[in-house]
C-alpha positions in Angstrom: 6.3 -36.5 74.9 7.5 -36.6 78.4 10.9 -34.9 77.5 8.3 -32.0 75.8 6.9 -32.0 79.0 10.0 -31.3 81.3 10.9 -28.9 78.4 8.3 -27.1 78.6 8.4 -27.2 82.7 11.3 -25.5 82.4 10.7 -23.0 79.7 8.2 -22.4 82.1 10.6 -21.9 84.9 12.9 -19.6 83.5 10.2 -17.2 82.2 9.0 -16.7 85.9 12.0 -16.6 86.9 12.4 -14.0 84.4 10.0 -12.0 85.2 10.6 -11.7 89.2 14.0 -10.9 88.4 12.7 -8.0 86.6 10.5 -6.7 89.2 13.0 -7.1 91.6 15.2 -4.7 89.1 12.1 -2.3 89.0 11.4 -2.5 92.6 15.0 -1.4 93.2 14.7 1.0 90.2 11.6 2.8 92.2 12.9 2.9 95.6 10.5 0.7 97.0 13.1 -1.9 98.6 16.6 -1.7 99.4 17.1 2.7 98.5 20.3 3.7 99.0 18.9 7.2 97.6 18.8 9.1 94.2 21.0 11.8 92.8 19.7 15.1 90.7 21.9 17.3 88.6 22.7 20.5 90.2 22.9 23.1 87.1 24.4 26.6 87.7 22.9 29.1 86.2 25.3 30.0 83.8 26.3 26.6 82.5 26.0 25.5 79.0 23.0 23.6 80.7 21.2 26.3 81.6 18.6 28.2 79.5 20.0 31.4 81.2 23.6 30.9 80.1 24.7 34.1 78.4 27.4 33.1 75.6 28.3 36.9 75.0 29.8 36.4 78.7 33.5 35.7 79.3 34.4 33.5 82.8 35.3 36.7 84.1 32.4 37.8 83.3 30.0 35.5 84.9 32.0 35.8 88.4 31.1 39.2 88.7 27.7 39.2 87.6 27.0 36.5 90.2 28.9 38.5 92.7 26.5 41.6 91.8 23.9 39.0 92.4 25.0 37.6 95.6 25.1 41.5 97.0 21.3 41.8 96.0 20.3 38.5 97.7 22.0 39.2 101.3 20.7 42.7 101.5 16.7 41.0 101.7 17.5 38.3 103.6 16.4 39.3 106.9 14.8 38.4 110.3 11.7 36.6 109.0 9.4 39.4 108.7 8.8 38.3 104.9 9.3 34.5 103.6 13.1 33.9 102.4 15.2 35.1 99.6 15.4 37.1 96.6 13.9 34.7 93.8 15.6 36.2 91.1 19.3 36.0 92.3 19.4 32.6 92.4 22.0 30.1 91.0 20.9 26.8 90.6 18.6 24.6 89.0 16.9 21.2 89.1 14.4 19.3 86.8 11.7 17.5 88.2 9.2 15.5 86.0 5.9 16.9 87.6 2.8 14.5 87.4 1.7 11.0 85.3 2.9 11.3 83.0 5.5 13.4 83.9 5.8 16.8 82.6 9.9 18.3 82.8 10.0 21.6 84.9 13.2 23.5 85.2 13.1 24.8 89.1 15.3 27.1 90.8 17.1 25.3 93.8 17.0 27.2 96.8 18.8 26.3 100.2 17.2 29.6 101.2 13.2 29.2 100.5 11.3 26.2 101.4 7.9 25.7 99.3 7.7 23.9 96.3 5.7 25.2 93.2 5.3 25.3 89.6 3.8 26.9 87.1 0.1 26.0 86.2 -2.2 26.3 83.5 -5.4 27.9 85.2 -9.0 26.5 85.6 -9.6 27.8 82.2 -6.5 26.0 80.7 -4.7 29.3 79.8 -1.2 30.5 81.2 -1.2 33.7 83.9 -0.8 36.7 81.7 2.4 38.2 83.9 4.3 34.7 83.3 7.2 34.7 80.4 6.4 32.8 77.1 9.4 30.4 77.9 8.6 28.9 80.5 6.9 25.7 81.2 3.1 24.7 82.3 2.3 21.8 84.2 -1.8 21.4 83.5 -3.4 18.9 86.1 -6.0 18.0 83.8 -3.1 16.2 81.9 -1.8 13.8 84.8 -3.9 10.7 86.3 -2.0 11.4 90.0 -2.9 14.9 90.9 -4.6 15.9 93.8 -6.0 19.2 95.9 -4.8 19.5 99.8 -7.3 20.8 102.2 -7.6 23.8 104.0 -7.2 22.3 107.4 -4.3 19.7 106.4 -0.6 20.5 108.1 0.8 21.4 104.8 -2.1 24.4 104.8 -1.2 25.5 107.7 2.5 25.4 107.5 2.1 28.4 104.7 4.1 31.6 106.6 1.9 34.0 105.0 -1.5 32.5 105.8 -3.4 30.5 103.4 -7.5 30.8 102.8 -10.5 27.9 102.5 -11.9 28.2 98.7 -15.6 27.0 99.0 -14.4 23.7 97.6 -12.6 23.4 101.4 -9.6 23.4 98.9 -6.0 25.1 100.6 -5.5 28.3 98.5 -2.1 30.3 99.5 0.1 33.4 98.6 3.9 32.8 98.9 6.0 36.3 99.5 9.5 36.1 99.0 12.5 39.0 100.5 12.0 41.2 97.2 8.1 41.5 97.6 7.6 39.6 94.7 4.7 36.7 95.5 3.3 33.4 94.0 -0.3 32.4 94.7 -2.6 29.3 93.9 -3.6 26.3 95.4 -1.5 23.7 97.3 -1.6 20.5 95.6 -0.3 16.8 95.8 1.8 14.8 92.7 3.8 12.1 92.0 7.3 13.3 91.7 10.0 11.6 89.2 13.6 12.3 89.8 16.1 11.3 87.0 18.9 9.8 88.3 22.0 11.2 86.9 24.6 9.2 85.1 28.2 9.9 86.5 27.8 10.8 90.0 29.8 8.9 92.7 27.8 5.1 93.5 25.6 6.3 90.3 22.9 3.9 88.3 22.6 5.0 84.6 19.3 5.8 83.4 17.1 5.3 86.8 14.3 7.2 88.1 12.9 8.2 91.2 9.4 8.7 91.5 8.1 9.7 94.7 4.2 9.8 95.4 1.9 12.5 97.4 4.6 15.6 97.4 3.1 19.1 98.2 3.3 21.5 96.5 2.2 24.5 95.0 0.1 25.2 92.0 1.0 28.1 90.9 -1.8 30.5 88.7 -0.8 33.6 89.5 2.8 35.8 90.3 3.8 39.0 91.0 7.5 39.9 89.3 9.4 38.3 87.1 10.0 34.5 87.6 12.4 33.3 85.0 12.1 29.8 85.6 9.5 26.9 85.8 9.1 26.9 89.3 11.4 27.1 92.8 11.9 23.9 94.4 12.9 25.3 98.3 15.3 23.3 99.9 15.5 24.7 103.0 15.4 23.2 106.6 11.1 24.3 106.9 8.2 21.8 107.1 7.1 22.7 103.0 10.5 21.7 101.6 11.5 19.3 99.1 13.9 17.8 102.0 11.6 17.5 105.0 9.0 15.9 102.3 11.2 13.1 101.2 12.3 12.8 104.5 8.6 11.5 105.1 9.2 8.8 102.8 11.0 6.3 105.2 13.2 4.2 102.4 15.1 7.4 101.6 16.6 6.9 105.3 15.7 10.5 106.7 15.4 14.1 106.1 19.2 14.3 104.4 20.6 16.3 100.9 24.5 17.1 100.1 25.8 19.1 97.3 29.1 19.0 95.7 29.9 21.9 94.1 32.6 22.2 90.7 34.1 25.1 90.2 32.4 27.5 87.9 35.6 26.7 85.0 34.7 23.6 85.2 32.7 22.0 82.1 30.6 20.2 84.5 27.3 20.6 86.3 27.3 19.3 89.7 25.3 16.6 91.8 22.9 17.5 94.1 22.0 14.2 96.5 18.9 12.9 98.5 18.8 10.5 101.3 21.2 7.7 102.1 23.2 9.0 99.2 23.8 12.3 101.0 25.6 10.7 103.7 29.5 12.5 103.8 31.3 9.7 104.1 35.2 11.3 102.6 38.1 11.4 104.4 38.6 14.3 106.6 35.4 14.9 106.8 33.9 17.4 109.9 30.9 18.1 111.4 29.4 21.1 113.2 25.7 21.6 114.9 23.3 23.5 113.3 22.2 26.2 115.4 18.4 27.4 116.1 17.6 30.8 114.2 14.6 33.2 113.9 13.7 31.6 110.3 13.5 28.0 110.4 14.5 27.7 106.4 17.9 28.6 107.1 20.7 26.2 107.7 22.6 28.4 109.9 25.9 27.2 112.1 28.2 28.8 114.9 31.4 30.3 113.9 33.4 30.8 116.5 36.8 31.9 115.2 38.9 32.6 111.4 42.3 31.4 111.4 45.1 32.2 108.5 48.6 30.6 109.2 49.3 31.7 113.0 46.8 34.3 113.3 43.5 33.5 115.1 40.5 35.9 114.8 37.6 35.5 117.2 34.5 36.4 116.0 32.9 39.1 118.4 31.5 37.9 121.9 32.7 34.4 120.7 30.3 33.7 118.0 28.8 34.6 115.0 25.9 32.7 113.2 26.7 32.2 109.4 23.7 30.9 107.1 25.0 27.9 105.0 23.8 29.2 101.4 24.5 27.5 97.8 22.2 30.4 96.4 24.7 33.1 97.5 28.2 33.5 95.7 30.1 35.9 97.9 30.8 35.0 101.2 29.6 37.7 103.6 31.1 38.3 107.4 31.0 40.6 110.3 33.3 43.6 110.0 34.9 42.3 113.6 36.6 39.5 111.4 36.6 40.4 107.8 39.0 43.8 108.6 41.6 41.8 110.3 41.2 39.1 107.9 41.6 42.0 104.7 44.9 43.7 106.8 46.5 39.8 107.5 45.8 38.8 104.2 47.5 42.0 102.7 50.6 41.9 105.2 51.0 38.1 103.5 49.9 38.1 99.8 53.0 40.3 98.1 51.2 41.5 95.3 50.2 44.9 94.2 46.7 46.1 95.0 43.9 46.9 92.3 40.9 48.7 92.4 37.4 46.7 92.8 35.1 47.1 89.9 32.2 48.3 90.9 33.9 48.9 94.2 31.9 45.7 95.0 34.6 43.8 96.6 36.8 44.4 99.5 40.6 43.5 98.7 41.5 43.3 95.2 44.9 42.2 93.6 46.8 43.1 89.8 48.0 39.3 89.1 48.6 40.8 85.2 52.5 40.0 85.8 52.5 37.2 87.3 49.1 35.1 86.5 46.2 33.8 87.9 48.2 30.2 89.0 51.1 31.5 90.4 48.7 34.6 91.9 46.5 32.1 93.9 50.1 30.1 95.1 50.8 33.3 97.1 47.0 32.9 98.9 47.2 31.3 102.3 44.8 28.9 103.8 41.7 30.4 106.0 40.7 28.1 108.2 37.1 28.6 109.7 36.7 27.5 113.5 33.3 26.1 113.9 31.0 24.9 116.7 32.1 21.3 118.0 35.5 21.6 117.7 34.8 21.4 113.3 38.1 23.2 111.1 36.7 23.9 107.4 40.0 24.9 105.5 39.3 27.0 102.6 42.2 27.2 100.1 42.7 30.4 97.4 40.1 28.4 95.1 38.0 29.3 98.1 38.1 32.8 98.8 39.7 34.3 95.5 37.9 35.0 92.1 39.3 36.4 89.1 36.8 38.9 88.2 38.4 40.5 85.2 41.7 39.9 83.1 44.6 40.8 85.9 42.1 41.5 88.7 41.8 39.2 91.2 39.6 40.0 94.2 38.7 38.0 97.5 35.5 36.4 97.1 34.0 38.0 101.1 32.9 41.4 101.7 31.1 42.8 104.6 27.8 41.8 105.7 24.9 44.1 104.7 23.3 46.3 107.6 20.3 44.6 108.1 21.8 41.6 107.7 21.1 39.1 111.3 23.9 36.5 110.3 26.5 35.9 108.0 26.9 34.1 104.9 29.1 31.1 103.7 28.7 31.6 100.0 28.9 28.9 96.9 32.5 29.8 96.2 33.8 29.3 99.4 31.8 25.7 99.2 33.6 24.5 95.7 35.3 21.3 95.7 33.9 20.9 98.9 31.3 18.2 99.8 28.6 19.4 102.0 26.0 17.2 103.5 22.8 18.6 105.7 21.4 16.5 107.8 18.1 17.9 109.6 17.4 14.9 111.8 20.5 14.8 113.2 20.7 18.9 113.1 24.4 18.9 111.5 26.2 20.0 108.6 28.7 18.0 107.6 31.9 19.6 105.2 34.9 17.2 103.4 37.5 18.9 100.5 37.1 16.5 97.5 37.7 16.8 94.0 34.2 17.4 93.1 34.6 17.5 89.0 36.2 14.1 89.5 34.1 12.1 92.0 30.7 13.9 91.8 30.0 15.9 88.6 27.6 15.0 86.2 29.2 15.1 82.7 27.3 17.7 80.1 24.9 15.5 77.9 21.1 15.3 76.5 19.1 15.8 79.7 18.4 12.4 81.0 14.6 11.1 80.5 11.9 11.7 83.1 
């Protein structure tokens, strides 16, 4: 009997032991101690991924259309007389399990809006009548975590457009964006769950994020055409997914970084939160972000373009250029694209095309020679930014092949109305880019982004 005993002390033992070990793993799992972060996947639009992937589309194809796209979303931003971007250029994605239990949402990403909001059922339980039968409806009366934000609370007040008191005290708000087209409902909290992808650099298979109290809106009510579950805004303003998590001190600050694979690439990319956002690759650089008349926009100084010998200074000095993942093309000041058009023609020997569309400023037939041996002839740019920072951007960087034997450099002129410039997603592949609003820097490295960051195309992971 006494060796039952001692048996059964340990038994005992190990099943405690057991089960902290567990918790441990969960605690971990759930951020609550020792977060080094969580990692999302970053889908672009036209991926396989993507719901709004168009099959009928060659690669060519999908270059130009999100050029065409890129036009229509610098021409409304502007200088903050109406709230951000052009919802319906946009050209990423993100899930986000919305509620307890969580329901999936597919969001636009934006760099260049900052409120969160989804679609949801209204007090009747019955979808908006000007929403699209695809998408998604998160109903509140389905989740044991949701909550209503009051009128005189910070995230009320932070609305641009003004928010109203319903006679429940409850915050009720109307969202414009750059095209005039406008969300409206009532500014709610939720639990959050992040899947965290499988195959991204430092990555954990199968864990989730879930992050408590995140504002957002509850959307009952647009005006135009939203194609997707929601818009999750990512830029640099007090409503944003960024300065929210930020909040949430095991995270380790107000920090995202991107990665971006090239669009031939059969890949979606990572898109990373907190700690995990840190740039740590070789060469990496850092310039200051700048102040700007709209607070969403990640905007830095650029001071000078550079291709081989040739040094261009951007006009009085400095230029501010918007940071964007939602824009394709790059778009600069006349001062410094012309020069930069007339070097790059003295140096690429190649015979000139027409632009389709006339969209594009320079324009190359490659038809003899090929799209490789084509982007061997395309000289580095180097960009000269505030705080001494050099971002190099090779042809992959400022060339697109737009259709069979055309290929075209990916900058045209900034739009009229246009208060800064634009550093578009092309110019930001293979490149990793990490925004740090604490510090108030953007950091760039060159890495091989379908190798070290990507998240391979499989099942969506589970919420």
């Amino acid at each position: 009997m006494p060796g039952t005993t001692i048996s059964g002390v340990l038994l005992l033992a190990c099943v405690v032991l057991a089960v902290q070990l567990c918790v441990c793993t969960e605690l971990r799992n759930n951020g609550s101690r020792g977060d080094d972060g969580f990692s999302v996947e970053f889908i672009h639009r036209d991926s396989v991924r993507s719901p709004f992937h168009d099959p009928s589309l060659t690669a060519h194809g999908r270059v130009l259309a999100a050029a065409r796209r890129s036009t229509a979303r610098a021409r409304v931003i502007d200088d903050g007389t109406m709230s951000e971007v052009d919802h319906r250029s946009f050209e990423y994605l993100m899930a986000v399990g919305i509620g307890t239990p969580p329901t999936r949402m597919l969001a636009i990403a934006d760099t260049g809006s900052d409120l969160v909001w989804f679609n949801c059922r209204n007090g009747t339980g019955a979808a908006a009548v000007d929403r699209p039968p695809s998408v998604v409806l998160f109903d509140p009366d389905n989740s044991t975590t949701f909550g209503l934000v009051g009128c005189k609370s910070r995230a009320c007040r932070a609305i641009p457009d003004g928010a109203t008191c319903t006679l429940a005290s409850n915050c009720k708000y109307i969202y414009s964006y750059g095209d005039g087209s406008r969300t409206s409902g009532l500014i709610s909290t939720e639990t959050f769950t992040f899947a965290h992808v499988p195959g991204t650099a430092r990555g954990h298979r199968g864990r989730r994020k879930r992050v408590a109290t995140v504002n957002f809106g509850c959307s009952t009510a647009t005006a135009g055409t939203f194609q997707a579950d929601g818009v999750v805004g990512l830029g640099g303003g007090a409503l944003s997914l960024v300065t929210q998590l930020g909040a949430h001190k095991s995270l380790g600050g107000r920090k995202f970084s991107y990665c971006l694979v090239p669009y031939s690439v059969n890949a979606s990319s990572a898109l990373n939160f907190g700690a995990r956002a840190i740039v740590k690759d070789t060469g990496a650089v850092t310039t200051p972000l700048i102040p700007s008349l709209v607070d969403t926009y990640y905007t830095v100084d650029l001071q000078s373009v550079k291709i081989g010998n040739m040094t261009i200074a951007s006009p009085h000095g400095h230029q501010d250029v918007i940071v964007d993942s939602g824009t394709t093309l790059t778009f600069l000041n006349k001062a410094l694209l012309d020069p930069m058009v007339k070097e790059l023609s003295r140096r690429i020997k190649l015979p000139r095309a027409p632009s389709p569309d006339k969209l594009l400023t320079l324009c190359f037939d490659v038809s003899r020679v090929g799209e490789r041996r084509a982007k061997a002839m395309v000289p580095d740019v180097t960009l000269g930014l505030g705080g001494g920072a050099a971002v190099t951007l090779n042809a992959e960087n400022t060339f697109v092949v737009v259709e069979e034997g055309t290929m075209c450099l990916a900058v045209s002129a900034v739009p009229e109305r246009l208060p800064a410039s634009i550093l578009g997603n092309i110019a930001q592949q293979n490149m990793h880019v990490g925004y740090d609003l604490d510090k108030r820097t953007v950091t760039f490295a060159a890495a091989n982004c379908a190798a070290s960051y990507h998240v391979p195309i499989h099942p969506p992971p589970p919420m």
